[in-house]
N, C-alpha and C positions, 0 to 999 in steps of 0.2 A: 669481187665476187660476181660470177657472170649468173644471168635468172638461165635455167634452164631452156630450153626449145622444146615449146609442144609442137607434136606431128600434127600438119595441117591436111584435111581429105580433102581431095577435088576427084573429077570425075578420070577415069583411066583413060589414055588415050595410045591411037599407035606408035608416037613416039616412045610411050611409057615400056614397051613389050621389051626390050633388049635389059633393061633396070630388071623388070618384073621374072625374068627368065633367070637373070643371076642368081635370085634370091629364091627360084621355085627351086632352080637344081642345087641348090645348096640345103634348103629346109624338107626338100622331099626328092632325093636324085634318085631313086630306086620307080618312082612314078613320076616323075614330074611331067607337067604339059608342054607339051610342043610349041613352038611361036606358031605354027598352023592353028592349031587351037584359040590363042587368046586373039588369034585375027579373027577367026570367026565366030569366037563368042562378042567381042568389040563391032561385027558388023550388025548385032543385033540390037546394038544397045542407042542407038541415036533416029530421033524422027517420029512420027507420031506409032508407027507402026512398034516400036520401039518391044524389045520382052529383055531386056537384062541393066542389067546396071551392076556397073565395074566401076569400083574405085581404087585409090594409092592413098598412102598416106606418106607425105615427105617430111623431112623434117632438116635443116639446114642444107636444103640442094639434098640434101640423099632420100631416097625410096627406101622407106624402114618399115612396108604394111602392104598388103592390097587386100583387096574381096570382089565377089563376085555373084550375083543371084539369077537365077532364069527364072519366068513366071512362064504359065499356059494357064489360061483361064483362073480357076481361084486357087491354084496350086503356085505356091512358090519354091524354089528347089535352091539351097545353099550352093555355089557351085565348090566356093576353092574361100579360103580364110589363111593369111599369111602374116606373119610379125617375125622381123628380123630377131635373130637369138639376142642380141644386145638389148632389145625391147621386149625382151619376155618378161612378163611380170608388170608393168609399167599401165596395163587395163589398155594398150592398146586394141587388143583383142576385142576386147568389151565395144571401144569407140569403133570397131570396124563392123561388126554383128548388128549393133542398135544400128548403125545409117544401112544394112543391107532390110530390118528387120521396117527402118521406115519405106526402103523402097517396095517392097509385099505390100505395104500397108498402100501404098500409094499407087498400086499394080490392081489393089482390091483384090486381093487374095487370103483367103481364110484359113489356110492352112501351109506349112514351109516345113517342108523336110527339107536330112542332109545325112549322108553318109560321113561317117568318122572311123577310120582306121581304131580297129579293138586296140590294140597298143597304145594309143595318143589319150592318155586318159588326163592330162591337161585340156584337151579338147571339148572331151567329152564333159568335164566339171565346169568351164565355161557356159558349153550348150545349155546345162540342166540348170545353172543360176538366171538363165531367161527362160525355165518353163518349156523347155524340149524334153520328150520322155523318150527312154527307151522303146522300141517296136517293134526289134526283129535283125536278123543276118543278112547280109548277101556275103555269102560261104566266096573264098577266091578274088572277090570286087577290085583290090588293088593289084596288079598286074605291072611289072611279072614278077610282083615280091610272092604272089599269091595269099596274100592278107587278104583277113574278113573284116567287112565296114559291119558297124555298130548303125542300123538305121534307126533316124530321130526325126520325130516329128513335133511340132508346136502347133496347135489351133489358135487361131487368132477371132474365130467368131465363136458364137455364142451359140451357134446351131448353124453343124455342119452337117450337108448332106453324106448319106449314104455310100451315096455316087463316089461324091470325093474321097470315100475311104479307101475305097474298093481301086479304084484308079491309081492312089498312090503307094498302096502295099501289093500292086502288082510285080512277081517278082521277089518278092520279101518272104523268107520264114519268120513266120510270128512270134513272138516269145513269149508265152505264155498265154 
């Protein structure tokens, strides 16, 4: 009897983009990100000046996961959450959200939104089991399926400014 393999996260790097680009056009080919993209979300992510933090998650040589967060000030922003279909169900998901959810924390940001395609409602039932609420549309957001995101937000302090609200539902119909 073999023990199974848990998916190990390290940090994403540019060798990682050609693994990470299989698995986006496979799990999202109507939207998926360009290798132009994940270089330049990757050249933000190292050095003190540093605002993102990209991971993978491998598991026997293969890339089965990745994620991705961008901070600006006390805003953290979800970028991309990925788990191979073979690891669907497995809480890979979960182990990829908590290490972006430590990187916020560790960015010192008090609050993390993230757009979710209205359709991905695995997505969105993930999100809500950490405490993201519903907040609003962006009518068209996934292009060029023309899909509306589901916008979610999570407070992570205790007293958030004003400021911060206003700045991150820029662009958002409110829902409710």
């Amino acid at each position: 009897m073999t023990t199974p393999v848990t998916p190990v996260l390290r940090e994403m790097r540019w060798w990682d983009i050609d693994s990470v680009l299989e698995l986006e056009k496979d799990l999202f080919p109507e939207d998926a990100w360009s290798r132009g993209m994940f270089w330049s979300e990757l050249a933000h992510s190292r050095g003190a000046e540093a605002t993102r933090r990209y991971v993978v998650a491998e598991e026997g040589g293969r890339l089965v996961g990745y994620a991705g967060l961008a901070s600006a000030g006390e805003l953290a922003d979800v970028q991309t959450i990925a788990v191979a279909r073979d690891h669907w169900g497995t809480g890979l998901g979960s182990v990829l959200l908590t290490e972006l959810l430590r990187a916020a924390t560790a960015f010192e940001c008090a609050e993390v939104m993230l757009e979710c395609r209205i359709d991905n409602v695995r997505a969105q039932k993930l999100y809500e089991r950490f405490g993201f609420e519903a907040i609003g549309f962006r009518r068209g957001y996934y292009q060029p399926g023309n899909v509306d995101a589901l916008v979610m937000r999570l407070t992570t302090a205790s007293d958030s400014g004003s400021a911060a609200v206003s700045t991150s539902e820029r662009g958002t119909e409110i829902n409710g």
